[in-house]
C-alpha positions as CSV (number, residue, x, y, z in Angstrom):
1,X,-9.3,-14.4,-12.3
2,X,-7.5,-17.4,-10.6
3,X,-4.4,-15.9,-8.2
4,X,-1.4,-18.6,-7.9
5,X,0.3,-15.9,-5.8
6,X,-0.6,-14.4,-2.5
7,X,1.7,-11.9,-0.7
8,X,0.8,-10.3,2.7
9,X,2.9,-7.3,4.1
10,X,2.7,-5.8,7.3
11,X,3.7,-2.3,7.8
12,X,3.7,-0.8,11.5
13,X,3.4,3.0,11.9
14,X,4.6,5.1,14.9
15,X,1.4,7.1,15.1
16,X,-1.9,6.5,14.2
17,X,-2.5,10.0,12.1
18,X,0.5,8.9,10.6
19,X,-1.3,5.8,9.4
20,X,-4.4,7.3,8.8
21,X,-3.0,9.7,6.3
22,X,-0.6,7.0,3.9
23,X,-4.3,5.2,4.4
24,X,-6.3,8.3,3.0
25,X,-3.8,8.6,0.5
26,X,-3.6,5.0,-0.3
27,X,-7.1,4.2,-0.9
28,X,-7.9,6.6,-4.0
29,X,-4.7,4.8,-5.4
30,X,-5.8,1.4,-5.6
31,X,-9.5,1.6,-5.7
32,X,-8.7,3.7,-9.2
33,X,-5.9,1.9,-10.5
34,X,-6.6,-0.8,-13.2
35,X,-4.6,-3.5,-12.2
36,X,-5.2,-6.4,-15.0
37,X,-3.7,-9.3,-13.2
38,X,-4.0,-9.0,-9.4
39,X,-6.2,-7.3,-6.7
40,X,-4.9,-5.5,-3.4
41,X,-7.0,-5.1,-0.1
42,X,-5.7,-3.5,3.0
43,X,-6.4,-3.0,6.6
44,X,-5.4,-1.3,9.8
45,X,-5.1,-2.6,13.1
46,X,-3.2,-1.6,16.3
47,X,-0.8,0.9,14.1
48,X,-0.1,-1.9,11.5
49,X,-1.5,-1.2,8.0
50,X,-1.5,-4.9,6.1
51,X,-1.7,-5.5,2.5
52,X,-3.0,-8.5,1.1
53,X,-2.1,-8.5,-3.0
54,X,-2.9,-11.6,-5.0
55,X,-1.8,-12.1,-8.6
56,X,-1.9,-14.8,-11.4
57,X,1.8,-14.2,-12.1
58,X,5.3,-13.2,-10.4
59,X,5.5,-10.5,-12.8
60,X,2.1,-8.9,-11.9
61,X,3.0,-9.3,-8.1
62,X,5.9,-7.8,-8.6
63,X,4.3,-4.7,-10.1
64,X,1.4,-4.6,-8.0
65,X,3.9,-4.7,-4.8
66,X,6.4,-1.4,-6.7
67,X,3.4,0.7,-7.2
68,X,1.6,0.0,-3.9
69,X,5.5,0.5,-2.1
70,X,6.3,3.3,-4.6
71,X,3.0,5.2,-3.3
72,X,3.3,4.8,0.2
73,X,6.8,6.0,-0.1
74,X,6.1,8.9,-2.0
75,X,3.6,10.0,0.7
76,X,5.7,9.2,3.9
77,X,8.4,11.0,2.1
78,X,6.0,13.9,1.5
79,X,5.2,13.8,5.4
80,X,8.8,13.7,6.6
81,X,9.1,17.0,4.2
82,X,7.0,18.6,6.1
83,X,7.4,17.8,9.2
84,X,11.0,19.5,8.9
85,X,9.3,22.5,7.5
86,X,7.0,22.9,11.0
């Protein structure tokens, strides 16, 4: 697969279990997901989780980067849930 698009974002977490968790939950996510056109790696560092997402086209960047953002939303918004319930 030849990637014409690269897109790096950097997210930075106030905590590190807060990290660690969206990472936990993050992982299963994309090693499992079939995505045709573009691959997505991640690390942490320092409280900042990157995402590196390559894809052959705009169109699977920009679905690659709503599903990746759409699941690390869902979880934080999971987190601040409970975190009010506590």
């Amino acid at each position: 697969m030849k990637n014409k698009i690269e897109i790096i974002i950097s997210i930075q977490f106030d905590s590190e279990e807060e990290m660690k968790i969206i990472f936990t939950s993050l992982k299963p996510e994309i090693q499992e997901h079939d995505f045709e056109r573009s691959q997505v790696s991640f690390s942490l560092k320092n409280l900042i989780m990157t995402l590196n997402i390559k894809a052959q086209d705009m169109n699977a960047a920009k679905a690659t980067i709503n599903s990746v953002l759409g699941w690390i939303s869902t979880t934080t918004g999971v987190l601040n849930t409970l975190s009010k319930q506590t």
